[in-house]
PDB file of N, CA, C and O in Angstrom, chain B, residues numbered from 101:
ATOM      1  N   UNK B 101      84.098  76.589  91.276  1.00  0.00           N
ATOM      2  CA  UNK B 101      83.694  77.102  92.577  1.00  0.00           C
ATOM      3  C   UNK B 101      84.501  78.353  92.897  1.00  0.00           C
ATOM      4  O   UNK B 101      85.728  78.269  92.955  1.00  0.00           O
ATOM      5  N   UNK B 102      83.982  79.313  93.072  1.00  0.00           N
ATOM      6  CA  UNK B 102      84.446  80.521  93.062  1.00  0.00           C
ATOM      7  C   UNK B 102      84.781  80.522  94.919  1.00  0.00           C
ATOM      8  O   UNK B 102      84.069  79.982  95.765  1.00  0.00           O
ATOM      9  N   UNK B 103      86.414  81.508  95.229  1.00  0.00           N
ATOM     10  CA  UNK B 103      87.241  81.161  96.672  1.00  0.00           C
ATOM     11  C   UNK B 103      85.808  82.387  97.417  1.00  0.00           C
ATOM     12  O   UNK B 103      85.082  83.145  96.774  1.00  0.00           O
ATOM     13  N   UNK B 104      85.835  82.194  98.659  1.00  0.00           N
ATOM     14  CA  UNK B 104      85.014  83.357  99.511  1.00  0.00           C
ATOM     15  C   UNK B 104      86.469  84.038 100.086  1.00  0.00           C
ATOM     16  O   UNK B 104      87.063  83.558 101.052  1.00  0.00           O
ATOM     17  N   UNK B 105      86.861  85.020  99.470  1.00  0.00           N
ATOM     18  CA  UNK B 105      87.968  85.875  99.993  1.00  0.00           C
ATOM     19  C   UNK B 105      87.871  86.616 101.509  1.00  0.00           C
ATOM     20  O   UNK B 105      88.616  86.576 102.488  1.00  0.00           O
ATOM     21  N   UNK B 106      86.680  87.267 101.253  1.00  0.00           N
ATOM     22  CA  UNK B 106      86.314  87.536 102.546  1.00  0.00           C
ATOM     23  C   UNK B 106      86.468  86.679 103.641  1.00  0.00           C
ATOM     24  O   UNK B 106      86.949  86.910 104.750  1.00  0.00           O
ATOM     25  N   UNK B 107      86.080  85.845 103.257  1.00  0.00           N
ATOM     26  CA  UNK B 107      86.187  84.885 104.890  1.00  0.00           C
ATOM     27  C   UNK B 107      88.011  84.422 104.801  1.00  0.00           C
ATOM     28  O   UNK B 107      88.670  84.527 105.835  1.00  0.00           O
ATOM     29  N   UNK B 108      88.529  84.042 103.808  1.00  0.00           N
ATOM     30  CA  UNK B 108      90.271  83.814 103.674  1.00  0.00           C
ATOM     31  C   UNK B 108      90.726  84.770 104.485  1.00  0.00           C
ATOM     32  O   UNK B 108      91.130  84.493 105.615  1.00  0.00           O
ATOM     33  N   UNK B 109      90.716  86.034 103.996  1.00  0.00           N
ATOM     34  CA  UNK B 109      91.049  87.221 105.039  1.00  0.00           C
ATOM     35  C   UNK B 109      90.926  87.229 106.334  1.00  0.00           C
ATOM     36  O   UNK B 109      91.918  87.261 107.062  1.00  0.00           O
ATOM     37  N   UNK B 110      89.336  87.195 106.931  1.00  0.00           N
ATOM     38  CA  UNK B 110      89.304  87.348 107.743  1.00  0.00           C
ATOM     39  C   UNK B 110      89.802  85.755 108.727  1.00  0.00           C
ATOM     40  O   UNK B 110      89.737  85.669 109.954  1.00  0.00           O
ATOM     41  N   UNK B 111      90.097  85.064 108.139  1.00  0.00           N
ATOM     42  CA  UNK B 111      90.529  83.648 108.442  1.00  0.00           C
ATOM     43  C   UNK B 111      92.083  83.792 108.875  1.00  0.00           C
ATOM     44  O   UNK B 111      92.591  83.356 109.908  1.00  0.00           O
ATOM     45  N   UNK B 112      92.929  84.756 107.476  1.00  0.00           N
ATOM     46  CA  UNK B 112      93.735  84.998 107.941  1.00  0.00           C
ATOM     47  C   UNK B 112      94.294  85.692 109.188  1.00  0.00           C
ATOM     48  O   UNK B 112      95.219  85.261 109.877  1.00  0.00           O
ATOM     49  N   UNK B 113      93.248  87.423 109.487  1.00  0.00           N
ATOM     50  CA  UNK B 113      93.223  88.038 110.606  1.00  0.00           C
ATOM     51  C   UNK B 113      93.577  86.893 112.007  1.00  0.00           C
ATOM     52  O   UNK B 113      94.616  86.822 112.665  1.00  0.00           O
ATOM     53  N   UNK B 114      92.272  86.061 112.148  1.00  0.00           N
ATOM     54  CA  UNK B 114      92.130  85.494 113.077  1.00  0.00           C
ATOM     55  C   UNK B 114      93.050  84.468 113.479  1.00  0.00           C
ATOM     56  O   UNK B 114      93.048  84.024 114.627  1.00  0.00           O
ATOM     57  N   UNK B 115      93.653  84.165 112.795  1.00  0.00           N
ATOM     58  CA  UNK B 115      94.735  83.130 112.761  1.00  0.00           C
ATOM     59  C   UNK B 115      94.353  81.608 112.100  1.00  0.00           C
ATOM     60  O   UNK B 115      95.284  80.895 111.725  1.00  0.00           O
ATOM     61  N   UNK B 116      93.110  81.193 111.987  1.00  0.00           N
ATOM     62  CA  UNK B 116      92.334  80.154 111.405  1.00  0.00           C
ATOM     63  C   UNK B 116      93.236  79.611 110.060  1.00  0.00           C
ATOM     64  O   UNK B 116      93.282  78.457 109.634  1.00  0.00           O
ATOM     65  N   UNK B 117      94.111  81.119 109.399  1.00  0.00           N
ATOM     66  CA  UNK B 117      94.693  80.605 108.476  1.00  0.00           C
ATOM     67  C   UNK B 117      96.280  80.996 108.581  1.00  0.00           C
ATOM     68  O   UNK B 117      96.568  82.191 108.646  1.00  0.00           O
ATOM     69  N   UNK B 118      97.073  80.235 108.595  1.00  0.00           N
ATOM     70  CA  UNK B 118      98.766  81.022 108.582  1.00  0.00           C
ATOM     71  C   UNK B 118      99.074  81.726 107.525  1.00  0.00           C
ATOM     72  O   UNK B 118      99.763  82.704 107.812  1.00  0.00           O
ATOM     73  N   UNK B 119      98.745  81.568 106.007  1.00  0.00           N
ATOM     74  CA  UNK B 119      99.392  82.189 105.135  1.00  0.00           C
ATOM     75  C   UNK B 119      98.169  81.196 104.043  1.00  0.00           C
ATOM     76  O   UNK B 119      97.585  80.124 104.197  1.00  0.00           O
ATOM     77  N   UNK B 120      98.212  82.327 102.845  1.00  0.00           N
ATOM     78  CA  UNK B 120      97.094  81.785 101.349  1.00  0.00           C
ATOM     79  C   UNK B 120      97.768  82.177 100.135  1.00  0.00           C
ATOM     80  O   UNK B 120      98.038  83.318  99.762  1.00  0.00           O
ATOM     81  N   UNK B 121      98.028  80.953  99.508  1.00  0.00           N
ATOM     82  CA  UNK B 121      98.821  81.029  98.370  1.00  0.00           C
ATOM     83  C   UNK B 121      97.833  81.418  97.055  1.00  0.00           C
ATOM     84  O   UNK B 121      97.170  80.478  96.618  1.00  0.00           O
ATOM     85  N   UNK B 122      97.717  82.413  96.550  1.00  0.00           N
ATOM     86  CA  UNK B 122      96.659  83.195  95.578  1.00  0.00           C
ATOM     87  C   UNK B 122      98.024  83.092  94.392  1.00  0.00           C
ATOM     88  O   UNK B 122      99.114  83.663  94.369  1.00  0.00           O
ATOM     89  N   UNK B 123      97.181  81.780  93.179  1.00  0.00           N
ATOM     90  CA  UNK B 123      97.750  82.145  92.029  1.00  0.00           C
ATOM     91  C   UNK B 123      97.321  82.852  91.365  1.00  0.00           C
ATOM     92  O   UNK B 123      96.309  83.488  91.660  1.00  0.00           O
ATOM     93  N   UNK B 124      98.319  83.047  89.589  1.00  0.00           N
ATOM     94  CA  UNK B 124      98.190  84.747  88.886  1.00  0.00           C
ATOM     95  C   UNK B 124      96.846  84.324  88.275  1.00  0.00           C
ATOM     96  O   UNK B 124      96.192  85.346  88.071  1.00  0.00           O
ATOM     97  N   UNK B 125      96.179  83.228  87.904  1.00  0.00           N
ATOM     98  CA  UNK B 125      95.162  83.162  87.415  1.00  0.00           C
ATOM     99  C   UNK B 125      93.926  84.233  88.341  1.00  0.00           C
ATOM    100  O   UNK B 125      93.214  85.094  87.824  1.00  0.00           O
ATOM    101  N   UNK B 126      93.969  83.835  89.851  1.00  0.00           N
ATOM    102  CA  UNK B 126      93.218  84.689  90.286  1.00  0.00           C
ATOM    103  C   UNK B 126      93.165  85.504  91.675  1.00  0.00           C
ATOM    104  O   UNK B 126      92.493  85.454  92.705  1.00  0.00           O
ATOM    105  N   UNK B 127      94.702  86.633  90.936  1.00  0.00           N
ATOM    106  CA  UNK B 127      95.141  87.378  91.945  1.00  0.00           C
ATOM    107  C   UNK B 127      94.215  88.567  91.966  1.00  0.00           C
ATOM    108  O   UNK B 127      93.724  88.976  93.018  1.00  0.00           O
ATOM    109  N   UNK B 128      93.958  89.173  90.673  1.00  0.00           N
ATOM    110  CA  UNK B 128      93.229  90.465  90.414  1.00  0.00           C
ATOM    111  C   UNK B 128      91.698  90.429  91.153  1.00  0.00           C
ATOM    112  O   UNK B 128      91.131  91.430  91.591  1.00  0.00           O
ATOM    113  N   UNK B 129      91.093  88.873  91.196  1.00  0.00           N
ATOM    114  CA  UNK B 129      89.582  88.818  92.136  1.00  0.00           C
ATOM    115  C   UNK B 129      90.109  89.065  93.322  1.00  0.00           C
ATOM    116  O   UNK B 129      89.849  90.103  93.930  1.00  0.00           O
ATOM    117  N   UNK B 130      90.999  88.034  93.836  1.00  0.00           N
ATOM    118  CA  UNK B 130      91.673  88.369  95.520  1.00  0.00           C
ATOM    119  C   UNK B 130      92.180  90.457  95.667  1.00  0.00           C
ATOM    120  O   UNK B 130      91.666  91.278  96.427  1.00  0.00           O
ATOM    121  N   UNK B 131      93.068  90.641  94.851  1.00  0.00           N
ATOM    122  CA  UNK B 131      92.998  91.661  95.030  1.00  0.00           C
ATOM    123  C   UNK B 131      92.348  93.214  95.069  1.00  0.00           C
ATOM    124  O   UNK B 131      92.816  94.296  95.424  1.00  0.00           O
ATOM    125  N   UNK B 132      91.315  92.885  94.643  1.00  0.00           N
ATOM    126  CA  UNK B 132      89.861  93.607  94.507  1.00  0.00           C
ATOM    127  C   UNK B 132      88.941  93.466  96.038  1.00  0.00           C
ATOM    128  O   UNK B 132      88.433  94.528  96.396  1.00  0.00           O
ATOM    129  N   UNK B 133      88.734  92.442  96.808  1.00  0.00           N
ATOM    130  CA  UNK B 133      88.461  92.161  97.630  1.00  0.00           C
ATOM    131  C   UNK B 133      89.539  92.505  98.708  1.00  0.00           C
ATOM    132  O   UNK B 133      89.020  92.952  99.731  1.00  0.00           O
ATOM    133  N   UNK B 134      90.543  92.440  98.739  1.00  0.00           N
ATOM    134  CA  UNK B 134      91.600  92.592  99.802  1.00  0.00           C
ATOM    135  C   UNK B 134      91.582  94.653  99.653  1.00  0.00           C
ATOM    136  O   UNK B 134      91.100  94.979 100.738  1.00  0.00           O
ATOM    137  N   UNK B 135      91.744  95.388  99.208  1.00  0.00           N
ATOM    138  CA  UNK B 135      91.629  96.711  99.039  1.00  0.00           C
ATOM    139  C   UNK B 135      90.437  97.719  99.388  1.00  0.00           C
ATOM    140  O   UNK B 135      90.283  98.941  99.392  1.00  0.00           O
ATOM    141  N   UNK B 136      89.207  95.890  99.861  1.00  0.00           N
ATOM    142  CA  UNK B 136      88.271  96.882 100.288  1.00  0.00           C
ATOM    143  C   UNK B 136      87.831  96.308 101.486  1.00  0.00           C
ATOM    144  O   UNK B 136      86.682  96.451 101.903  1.00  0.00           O
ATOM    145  N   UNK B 137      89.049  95.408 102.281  1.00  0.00           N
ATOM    146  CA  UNK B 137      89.249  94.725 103.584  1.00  0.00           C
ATOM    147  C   UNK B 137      89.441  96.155 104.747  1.00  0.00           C
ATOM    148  O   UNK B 137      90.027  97.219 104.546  1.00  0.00           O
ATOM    149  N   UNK B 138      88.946  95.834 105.574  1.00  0.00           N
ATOM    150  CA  UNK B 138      88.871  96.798 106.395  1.00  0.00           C
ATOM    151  C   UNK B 138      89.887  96.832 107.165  1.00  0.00           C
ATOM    152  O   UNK B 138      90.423  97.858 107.586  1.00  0.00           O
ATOM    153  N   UNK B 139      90.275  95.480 107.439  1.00  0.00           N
ATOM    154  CA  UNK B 139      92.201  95.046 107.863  1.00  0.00           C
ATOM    155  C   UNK B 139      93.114  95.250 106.811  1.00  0.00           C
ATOM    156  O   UNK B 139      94.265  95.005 107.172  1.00  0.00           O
ATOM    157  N   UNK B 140      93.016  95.606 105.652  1.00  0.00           N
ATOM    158  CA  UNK B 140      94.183  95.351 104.471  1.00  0.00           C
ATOM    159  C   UNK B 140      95.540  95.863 105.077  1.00  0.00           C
ATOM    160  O   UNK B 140      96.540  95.155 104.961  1.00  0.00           O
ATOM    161  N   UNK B 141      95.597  97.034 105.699  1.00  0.00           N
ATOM    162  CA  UNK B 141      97.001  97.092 106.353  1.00  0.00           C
ATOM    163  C   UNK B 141      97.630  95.973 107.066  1.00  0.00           C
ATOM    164  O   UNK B 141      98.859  95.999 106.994  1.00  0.00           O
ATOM    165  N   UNK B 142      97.202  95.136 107.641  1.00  0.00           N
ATOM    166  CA  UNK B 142      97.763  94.366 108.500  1.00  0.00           C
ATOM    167  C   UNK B 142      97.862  92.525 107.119  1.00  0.00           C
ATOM    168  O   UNK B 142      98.398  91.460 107.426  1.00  0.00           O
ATOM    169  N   UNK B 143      97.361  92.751 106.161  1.00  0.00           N
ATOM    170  CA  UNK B 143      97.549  91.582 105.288  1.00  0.00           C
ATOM    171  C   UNK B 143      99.097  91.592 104.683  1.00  0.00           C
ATOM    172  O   UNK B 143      99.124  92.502 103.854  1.00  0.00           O
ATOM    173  N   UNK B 144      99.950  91.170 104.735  1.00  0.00           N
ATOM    174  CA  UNK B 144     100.989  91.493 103.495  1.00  0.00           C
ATOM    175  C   UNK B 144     101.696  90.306 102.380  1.00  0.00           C
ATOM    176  O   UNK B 144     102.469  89.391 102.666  1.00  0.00           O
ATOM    177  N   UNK B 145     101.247  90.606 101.302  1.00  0.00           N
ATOM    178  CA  UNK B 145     102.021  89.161 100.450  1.00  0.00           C
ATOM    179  C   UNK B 145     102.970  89.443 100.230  1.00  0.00           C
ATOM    180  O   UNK B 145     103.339  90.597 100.448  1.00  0.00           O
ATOM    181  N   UNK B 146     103.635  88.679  99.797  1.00  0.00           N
ATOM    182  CA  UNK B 146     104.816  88.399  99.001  1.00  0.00           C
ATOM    183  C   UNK B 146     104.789  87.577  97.794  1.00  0.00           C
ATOM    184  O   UNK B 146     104.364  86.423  97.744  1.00  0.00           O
ATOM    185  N   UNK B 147     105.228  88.193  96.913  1.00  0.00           N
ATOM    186  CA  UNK B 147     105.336  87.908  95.361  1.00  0.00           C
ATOM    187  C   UNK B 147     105.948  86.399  94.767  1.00  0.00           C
ATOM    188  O   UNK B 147     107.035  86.212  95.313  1.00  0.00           O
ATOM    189  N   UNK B 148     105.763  85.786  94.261  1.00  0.00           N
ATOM    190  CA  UNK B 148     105.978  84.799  93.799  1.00  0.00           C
ATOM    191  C   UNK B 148     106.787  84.654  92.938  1.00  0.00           C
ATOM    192  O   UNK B 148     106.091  85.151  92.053  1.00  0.00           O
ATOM    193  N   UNK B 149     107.845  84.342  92.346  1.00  0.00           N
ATOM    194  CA  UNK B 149     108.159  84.321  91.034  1.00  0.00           C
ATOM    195  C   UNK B 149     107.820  83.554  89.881  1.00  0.00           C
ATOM    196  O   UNK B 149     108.088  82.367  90.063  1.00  0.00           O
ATOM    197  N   UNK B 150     107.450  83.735  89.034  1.00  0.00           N
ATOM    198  CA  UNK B 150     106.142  83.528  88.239  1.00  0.00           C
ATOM    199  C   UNK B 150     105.381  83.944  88.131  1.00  0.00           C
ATOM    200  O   UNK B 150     104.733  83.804  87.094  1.00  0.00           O
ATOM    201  N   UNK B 151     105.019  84.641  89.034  1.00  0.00           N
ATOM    202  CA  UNK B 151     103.221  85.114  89.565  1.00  0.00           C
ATOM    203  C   UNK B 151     102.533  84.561  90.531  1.00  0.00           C
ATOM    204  O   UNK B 151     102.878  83.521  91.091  1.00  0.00           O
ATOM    205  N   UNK B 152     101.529  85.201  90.794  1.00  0.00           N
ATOM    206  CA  UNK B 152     101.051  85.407  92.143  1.00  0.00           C
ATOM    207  C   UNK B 152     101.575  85.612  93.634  1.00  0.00           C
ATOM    208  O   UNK B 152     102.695  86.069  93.860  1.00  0.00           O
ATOM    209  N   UNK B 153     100.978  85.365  94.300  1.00  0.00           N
ATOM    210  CA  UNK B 153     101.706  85.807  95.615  1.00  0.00           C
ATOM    211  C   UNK B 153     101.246  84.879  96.990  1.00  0.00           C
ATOM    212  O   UNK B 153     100.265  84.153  96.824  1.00  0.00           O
ATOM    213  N   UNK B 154     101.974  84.870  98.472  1.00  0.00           N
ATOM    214  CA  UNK B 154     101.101  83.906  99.293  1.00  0.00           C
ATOM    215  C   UNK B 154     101.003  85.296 100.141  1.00  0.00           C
ATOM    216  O   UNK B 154     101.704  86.278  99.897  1.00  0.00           O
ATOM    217  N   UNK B 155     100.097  85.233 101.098  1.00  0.00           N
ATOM    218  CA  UNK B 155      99.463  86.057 102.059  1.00  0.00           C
ATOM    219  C   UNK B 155      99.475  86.059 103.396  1.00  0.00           C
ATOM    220  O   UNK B 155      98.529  85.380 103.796  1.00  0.00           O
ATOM    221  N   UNK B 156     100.207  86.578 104.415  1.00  0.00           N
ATOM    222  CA  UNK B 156     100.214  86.029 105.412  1.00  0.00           C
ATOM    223  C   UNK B 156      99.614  87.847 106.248  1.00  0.00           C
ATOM    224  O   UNK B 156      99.691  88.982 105.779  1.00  0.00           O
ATOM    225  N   UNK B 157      99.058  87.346 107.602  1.00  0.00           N
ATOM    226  CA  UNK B 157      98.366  88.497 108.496  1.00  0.00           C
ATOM    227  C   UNK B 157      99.954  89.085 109.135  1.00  0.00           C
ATOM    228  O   UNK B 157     100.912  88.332 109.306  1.00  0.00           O
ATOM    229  N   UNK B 158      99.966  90.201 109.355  1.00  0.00           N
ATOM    230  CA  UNK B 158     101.100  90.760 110.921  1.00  0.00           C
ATOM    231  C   UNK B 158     100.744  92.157 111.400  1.00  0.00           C
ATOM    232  O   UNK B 158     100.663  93.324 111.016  1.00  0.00           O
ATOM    233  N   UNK B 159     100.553  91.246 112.625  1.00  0.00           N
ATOM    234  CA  UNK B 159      99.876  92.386 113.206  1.00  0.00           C
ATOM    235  C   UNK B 159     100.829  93.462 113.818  1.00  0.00           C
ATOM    236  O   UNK B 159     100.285  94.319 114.514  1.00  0.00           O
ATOM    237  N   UNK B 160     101.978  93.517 113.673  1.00  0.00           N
ATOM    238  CA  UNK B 160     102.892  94.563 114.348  1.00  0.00           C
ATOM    239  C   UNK B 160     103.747  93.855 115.200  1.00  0.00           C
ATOM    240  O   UNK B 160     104.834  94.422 115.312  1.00  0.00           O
ATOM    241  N   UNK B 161     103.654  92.914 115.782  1.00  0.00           N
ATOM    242  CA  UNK B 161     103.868  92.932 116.958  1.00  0.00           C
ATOM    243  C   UNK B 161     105.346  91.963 117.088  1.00  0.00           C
ATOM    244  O   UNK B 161     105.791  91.463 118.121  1.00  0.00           O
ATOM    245  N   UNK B 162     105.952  91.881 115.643  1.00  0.00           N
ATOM    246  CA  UNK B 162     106.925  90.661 115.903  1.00  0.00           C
ATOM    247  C   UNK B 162     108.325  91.886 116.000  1.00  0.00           C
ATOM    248  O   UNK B 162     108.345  92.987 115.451  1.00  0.00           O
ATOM    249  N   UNK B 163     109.550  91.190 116.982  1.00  0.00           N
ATOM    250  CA  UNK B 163     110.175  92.478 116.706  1.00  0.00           C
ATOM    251  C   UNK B 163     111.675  92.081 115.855  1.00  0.00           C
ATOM    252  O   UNK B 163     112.061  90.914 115.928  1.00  0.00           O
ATOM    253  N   UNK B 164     112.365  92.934 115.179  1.00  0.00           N
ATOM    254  CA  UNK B 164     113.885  92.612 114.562  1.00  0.00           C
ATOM    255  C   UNK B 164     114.770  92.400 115.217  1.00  0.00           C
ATOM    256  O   UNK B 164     115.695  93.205 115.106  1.00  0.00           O
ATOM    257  N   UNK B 165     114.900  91.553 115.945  1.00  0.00           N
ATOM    258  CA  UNK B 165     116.620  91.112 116.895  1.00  0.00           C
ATOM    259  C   UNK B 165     117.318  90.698 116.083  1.00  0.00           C
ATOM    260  O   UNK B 165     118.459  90.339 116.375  1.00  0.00           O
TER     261      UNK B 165
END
């Protein structure tokens, strides 16, 4: 069953999702789809060690104290 990225994303945007753990098997489909997200600025992962990465939305708004 192939993931609907599109909707993950926009799942993520909305808050529906906190964070999406995309393994290396199938980061390169997620990342093909995420580059042509119309939000992609506001997506940011973080790398895994091993591979792949999890995904979480920020919208700006958290601040550094």
């Amino acid at each position: 069953m192939a993931e609907d990225y599109q909707k993950i994303l926009d799942d993520l945007r909305t808050g529906k999702l906190k964070e999406y753990d995309v393994e290396m098997d199938h980061f390169m489909e997620f990342q093909h789809v995420l580059m042509n997200y119309q939000y992609k600025k506001s997506i940011v992962g973080e790398a895994k060690r091993g591979g792949g990465a999890v995904y979480h939305f920020d919208d700006g708004s958290r601040s550094n104290n």
